[in-house]
C-alpha positions as CSV (number, residue, x, y, z in Angstrom):
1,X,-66.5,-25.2,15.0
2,X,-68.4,-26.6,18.1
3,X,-71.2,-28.3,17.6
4,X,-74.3,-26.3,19.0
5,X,-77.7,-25.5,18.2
6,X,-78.9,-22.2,18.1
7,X,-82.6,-20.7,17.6
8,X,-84.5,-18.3,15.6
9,X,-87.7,-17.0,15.0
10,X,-89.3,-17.3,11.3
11,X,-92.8,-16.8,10.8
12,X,-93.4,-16.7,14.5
13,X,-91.9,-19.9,14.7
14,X,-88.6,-21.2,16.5
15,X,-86.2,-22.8,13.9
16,X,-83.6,-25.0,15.2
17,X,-80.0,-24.0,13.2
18,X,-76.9,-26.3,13.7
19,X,-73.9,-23.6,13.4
20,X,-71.9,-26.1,12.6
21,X,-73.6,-27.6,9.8
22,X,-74.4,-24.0,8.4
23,X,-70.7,-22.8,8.2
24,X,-69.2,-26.1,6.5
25,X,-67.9,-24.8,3.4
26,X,-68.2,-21.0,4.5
27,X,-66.5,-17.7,6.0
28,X,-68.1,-16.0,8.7
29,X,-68.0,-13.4,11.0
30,X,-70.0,-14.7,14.3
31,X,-70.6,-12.2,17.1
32,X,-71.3,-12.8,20.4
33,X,-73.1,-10.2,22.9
34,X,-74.0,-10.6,26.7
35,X,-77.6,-9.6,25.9
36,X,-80.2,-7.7,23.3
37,X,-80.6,-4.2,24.6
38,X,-77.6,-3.8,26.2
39,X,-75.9,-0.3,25.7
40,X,-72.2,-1.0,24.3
41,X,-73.9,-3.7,21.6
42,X,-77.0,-1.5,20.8
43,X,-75.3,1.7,20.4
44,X,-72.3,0.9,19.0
45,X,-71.1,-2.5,18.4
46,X,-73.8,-4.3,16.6
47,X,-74.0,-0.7,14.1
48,X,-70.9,-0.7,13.7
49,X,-71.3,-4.3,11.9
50,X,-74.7,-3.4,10.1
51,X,-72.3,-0.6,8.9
52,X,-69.9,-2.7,7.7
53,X,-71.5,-5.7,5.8
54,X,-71.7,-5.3,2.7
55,X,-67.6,-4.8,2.9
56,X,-67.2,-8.1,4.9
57,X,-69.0,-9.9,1.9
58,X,-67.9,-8.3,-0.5
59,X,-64.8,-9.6,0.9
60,X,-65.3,-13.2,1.0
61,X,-67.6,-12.9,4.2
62,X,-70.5,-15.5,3.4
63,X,-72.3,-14.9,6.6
64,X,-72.0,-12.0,9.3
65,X,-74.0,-13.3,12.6
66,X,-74.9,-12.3,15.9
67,X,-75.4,-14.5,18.2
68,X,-77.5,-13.7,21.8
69,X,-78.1,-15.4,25.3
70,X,-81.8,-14.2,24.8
71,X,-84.7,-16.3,23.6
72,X,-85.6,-16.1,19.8
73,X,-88.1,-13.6,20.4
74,X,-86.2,-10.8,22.4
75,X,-83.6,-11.4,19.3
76,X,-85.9,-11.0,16.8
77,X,-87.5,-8.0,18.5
78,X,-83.7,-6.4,18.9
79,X,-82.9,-7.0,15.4
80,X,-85.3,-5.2,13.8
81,X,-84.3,-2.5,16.2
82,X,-80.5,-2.6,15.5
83,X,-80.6,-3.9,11.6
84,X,-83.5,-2.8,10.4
85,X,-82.3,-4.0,6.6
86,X,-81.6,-6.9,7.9
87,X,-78.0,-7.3,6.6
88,X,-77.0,-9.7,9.8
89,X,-78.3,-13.0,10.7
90,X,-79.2,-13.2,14.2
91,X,-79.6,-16.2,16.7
92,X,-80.4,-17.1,19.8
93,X,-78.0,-19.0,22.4
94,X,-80.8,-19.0,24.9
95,X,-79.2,-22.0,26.5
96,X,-75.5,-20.7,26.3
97,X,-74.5,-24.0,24.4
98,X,-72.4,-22.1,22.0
99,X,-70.7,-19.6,24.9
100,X,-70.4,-22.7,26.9
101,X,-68.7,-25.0,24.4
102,X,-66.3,-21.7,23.4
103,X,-65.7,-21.3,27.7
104,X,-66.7,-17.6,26.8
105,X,-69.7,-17.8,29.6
106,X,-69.4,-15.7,32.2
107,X,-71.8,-13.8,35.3
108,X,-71.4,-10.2,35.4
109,X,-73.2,-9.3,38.5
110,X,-72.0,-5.6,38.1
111,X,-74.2,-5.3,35.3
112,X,-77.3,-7.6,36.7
113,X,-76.8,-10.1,33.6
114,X,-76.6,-13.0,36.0
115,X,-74.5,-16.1,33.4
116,X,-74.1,-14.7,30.0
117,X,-72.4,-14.4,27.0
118,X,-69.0,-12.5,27.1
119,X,-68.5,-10.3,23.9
120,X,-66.7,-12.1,21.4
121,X,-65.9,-12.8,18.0
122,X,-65.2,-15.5,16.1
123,X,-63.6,-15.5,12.2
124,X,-64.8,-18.8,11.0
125,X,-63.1,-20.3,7.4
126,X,-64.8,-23.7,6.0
127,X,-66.3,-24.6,9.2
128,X,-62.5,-24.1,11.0
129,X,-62.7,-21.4,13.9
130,X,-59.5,-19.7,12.9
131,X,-59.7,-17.3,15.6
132,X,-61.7,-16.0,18.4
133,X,-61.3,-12.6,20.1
134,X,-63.0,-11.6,23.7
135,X,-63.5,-8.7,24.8
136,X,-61.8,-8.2,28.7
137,X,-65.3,-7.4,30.1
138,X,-69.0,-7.0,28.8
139,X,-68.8,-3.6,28.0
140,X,-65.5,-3.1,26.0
141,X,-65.2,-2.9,22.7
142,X,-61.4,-3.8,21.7
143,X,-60.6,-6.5,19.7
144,X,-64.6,-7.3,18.1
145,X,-65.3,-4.7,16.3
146,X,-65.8,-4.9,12.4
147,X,-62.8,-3.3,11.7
148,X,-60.9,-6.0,13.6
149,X,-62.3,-8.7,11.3
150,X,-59.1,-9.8,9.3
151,X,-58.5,-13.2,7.5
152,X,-55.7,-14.1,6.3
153,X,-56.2,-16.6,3.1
């Protein structure tokens, strides 16, 4: 897993969290989405996850996160909007460490998102990435969908 630091609000306060660190010793499901709001991620893909996670843990899945290329606050404010249960983890890669250290960056000028976050998905096991899946462009939804979440033990 690459080292990188992500944010996230709690208590109206930014609260530094070392992926890395987090997922030693656990399974996880980590999204990643070119941006809170955006239509393919807020009407489907990120529902479609709240949907299924009490499955994924119930499956072994210690941790189901999505991870942003907003500041902590836009997240947090998307969040509530998208998982108002609050059955996802969400974080903020305002800086793009994580999409950079993955080589998932890209700039989508069709969509005005300047450098961003492809949508991806990563199955993590113990801290091990043992595969990541990205979509072709910003605005498919292929290969990261919950239903596409298989480990194999």
């Amino acid at each position: 897993m690459p080292q990188a630091t992500l944010g996230r609000l709690v208590g109206g306060q930014v609260e530094q969290v070392a992926l890395h660190a987090l997922l030693v010793g656990k399974r996880a499901v980590v999204v990643g989405v070119p941006g809170a709001f955006t239509p393919v991620c807020t009407r489907e893909h990120v529902p479609g996850l709240v949907a299924q996670a009490d499955r994924l843990r119930a499956s072994g899945v210690d941790y189901v996160i999505c991870v942003t290329p907003d500041n902590p606050w836009v997240t947090k404010a998307w969040s509530h909007e998208v998982d108002p249960a609050a059955k996802l983890m969400f974080l903020s890669d305002d800086n793009l460490a994580l999409a950079r250290a993955l080589g998932v960056n890209v700039v989508d000028q069709r969509l005005c998102l300047g450098e961003t976050s492809s949508l991806y998905m990563l199955l993590v096991d113990r801290g091990l990435v043992r595969r990541l899946s990205v979509e072709p462009r910003v605005s498919d939804l292929t290969c990261t969908r919950a239903q596409d979440v298989v480990f194999i033990d």
